[in-house]
GUTI-813634 format. One line per field, with one value per residue (C-alpha): residue number from 1; x, y, z; residue in three letters. Coordinates in steps of 0.1 Angstrom, whole numbers. Layout:
N
i = (NUM,...) $
east = (X,...) $
north = (Y,...) $
up = (Z,...) $
aa = (Ala,...) $
# end
This chain:
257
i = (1,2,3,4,5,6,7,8,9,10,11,12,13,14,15,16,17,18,19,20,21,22,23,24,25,26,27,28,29,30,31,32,33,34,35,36,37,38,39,40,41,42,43,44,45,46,47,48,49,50,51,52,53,54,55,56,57,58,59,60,61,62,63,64,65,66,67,68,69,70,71,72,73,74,75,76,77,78,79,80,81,82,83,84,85,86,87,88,89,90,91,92,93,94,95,96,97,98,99,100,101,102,103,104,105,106,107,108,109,110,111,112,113,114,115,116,117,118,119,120,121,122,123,124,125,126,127,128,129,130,131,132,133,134,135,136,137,138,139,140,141,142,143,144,145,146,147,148,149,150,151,152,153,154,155,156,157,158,159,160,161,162,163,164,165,166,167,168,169,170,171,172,173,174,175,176,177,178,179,180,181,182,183,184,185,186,187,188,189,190,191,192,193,194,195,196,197,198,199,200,201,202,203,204,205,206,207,208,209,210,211,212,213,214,215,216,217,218,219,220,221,222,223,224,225,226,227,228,229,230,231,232,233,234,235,236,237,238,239,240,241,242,243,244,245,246,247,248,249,250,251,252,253,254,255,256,257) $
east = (86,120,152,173,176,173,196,196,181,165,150,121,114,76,70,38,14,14,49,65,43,44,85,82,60,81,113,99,84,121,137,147,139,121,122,96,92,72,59,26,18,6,-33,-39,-30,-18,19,43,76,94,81,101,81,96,97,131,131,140,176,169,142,165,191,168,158,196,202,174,180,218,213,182,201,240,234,218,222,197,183,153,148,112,100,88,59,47,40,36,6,6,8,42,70,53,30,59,71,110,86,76,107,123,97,98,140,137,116,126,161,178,160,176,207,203,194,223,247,238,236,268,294,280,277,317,326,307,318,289,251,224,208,177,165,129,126,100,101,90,129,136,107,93,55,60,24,24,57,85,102,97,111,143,146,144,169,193,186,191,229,236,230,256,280,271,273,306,320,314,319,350,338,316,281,260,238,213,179,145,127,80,60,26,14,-19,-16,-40,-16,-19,-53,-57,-39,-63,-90,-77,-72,-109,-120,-94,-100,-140,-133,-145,-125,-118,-110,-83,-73,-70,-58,-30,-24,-26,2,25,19,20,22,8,-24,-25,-10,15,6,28,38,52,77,80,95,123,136,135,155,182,187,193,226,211,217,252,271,246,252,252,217,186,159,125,92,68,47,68,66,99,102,139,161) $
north = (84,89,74,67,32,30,4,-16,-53,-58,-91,-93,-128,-134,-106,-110,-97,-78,-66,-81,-67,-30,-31,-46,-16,9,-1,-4,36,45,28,-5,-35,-57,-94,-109,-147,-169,-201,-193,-163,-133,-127,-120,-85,-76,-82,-57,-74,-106,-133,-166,-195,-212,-224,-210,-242,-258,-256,-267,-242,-213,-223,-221,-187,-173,-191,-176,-139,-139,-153,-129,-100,-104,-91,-89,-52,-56,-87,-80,-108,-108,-145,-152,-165,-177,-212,-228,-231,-210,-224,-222,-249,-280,-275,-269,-302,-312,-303,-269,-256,-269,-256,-221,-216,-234,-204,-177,-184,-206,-197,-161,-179,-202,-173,-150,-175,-185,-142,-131,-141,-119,-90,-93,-93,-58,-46,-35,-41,-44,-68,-59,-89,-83,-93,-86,-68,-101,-114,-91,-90,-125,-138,-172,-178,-167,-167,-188,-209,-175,-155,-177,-179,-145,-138,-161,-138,-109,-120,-138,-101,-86,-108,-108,-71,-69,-96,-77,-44,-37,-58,-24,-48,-35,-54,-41,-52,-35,-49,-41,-45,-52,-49,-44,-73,-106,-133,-105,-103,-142,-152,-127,-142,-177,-167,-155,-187,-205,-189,-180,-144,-118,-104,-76,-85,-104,-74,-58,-89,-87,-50,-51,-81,-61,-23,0,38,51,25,14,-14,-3,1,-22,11,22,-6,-2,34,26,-4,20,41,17,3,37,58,82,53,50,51,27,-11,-33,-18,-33,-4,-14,3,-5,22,26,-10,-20,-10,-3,26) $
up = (271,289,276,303,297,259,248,274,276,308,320,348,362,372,352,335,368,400,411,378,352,369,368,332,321,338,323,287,292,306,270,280,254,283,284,306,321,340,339,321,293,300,285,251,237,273,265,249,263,244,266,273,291,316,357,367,399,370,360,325,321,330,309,285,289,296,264,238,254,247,213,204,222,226,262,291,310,340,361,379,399,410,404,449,464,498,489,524,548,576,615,625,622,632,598,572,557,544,506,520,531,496,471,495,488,452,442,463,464,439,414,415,423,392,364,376,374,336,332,348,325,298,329,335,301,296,329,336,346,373,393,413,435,450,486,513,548,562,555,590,600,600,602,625,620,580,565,582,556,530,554,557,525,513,544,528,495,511,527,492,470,494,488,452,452,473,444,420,425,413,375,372,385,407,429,450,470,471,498,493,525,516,480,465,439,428,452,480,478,469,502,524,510,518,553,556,545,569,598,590,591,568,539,557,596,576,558,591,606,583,582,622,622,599,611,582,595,560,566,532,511,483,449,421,407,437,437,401,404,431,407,382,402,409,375,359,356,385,409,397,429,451,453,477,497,506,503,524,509,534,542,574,585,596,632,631,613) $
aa = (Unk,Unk,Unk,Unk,Unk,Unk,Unk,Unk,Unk,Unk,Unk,Unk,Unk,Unk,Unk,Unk,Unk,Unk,Unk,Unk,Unk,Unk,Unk,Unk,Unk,Unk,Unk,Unk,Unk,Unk,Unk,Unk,Unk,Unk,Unk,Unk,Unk,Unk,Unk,Unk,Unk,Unk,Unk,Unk,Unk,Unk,Unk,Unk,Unk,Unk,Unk,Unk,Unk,Unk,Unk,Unk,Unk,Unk,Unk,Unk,Unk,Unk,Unk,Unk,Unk,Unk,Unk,Unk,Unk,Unk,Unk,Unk,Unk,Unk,Unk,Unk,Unk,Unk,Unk,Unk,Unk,Unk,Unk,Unk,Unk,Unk,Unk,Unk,Unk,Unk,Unk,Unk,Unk,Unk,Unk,Unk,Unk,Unk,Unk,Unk,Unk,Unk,Unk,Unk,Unk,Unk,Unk,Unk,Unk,Unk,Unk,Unk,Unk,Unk,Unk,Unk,Unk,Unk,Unk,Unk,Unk,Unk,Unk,Unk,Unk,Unk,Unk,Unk,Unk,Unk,Unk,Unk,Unk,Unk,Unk,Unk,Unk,Unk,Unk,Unk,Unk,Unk,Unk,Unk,Unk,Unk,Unk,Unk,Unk,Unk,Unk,Unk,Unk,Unk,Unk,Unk,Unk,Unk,Unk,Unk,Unk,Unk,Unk,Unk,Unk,Unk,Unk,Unk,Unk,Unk,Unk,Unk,Unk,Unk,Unk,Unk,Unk,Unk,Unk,Unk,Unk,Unk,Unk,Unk,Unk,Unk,Unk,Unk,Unk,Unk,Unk,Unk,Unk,Unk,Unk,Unk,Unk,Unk,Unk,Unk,Unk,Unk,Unk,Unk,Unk,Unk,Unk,Unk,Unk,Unk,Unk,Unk,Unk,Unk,Unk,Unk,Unk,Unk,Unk,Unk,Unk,Unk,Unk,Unk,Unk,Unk,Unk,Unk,Unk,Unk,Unk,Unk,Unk,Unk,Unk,Unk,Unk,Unk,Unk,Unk,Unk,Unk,Unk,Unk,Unk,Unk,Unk,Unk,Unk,Unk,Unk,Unk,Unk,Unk,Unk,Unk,Unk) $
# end
């Protein structure tokens, strides 16, 4: 087990599956005491992480959970903000409803906004700490017929961490963005599926479909692990000097340098 992080308390929002759960794992192996949440447990005997229930679009729930870690733990030393999801039906604009675009930026976007805000004081009064926020590729690279009103909203996450990171840069925070293409987890996998059935396609012409759509050079999706190990990265001492970055991990996807 490595030790890089050991004495740090690290929370990972949405992190009881997929993209969450492998970051959770790979900070507990690196020494990090992990607190996890989402809105539902994770399954029986699965869970090594102090797990705190809760729906961070709600502002009392994530009071809640800033609450019970600084009393259990005194402080907080790394946000991983990974809580996201494409909520809204695909189609374009005339299919996304006033409730789609506000349930899409409630999860993706103030709900980061929300749980940093309760976080930060303790942050600054350390001097020190990370926040990761978990973005996609498709926030510049949009999807119109997929991912519009996500794709706007984790743009509006991506401008917000720079601000965040120039802010508080000089309070010894650093604030950086890691940015997956696509990822081999249960909601990727769930949402292919749903556009089989949608457009009467096989499972796999949508996988291609999809694959096609995006354009990933390496031909595969990523692995949770893979993201995993880049927030690891970041959080540690080794990425001392870096703040303020949005790192794509794509396969090659993003057609610009």
């Amino acid at each position: 087990m490595d030790t890089i992080l050991k004495g740090k308390v690290a929370l990972v929002t949405g992190g009881t599956r997929g993209i969450g759960k492998a970051i959770a794992e790979k900070l507990s192996s690196s020494g990090a005491q992990v607190v996890i949440t989402a809105r539902n447990a994770p399954e029986e005997g699965s869970n090594l992480h102090h797990f705190i229930a809760g729906d961070l679009t709600q502002p009392e729930n994530a009071e809640a959970i800033a609450t019970e870690i600084l009393e259990r733990y005194g402080r907080i030393d790394i946000i991983v903000n990974n809580t996201g999801a494409n909520l809204s039906p695909g189609g374009g604009y005339a299919s996304l409803s006033d409730e789609h675009w506000f349930n899409d930026w409630n999860l993706n976007f103030l709900s980061v906004v929300r749980i940093n805000k309760l976080l930060l004081p303790s942050m600054i009064e350390q001097q020190c700490g990370v926040i990761i926020n978990i973005s996609t590729g498709a926030a510049k690279q949009p999807i119109w017929e997929m991912t519009m009103s996500y794709s706007s909203a984790k743009a509006a996450l991506n401008a917000y961490s720079k601000a965040l990171a120039n802010e508080l840069g000089s309070k010894g925070i650093r604030v950086n963005v890691v940015s997956p293409g696509v990822v081999k987890t249960q909601l990727m996998l769930d949402f292919i599926e749903n556009m089989a059935q949608a457009s009467n396609i096989t499972v796999n012409e949508a996988f291609k479909a999809v694959m096609d759509k995006v354009g990933v050079p390496l031909g595969r999706m990523a692995e949770p692990e893979e993201i995993a190990n880049l927030v690891a990265f970041l959080a540690s001492p080794d990425a001392k000097y870096i703040t303020g970055a949005n790192y794509s991990i794509d396969g090659g996807a993003l057609p610009t340098v």
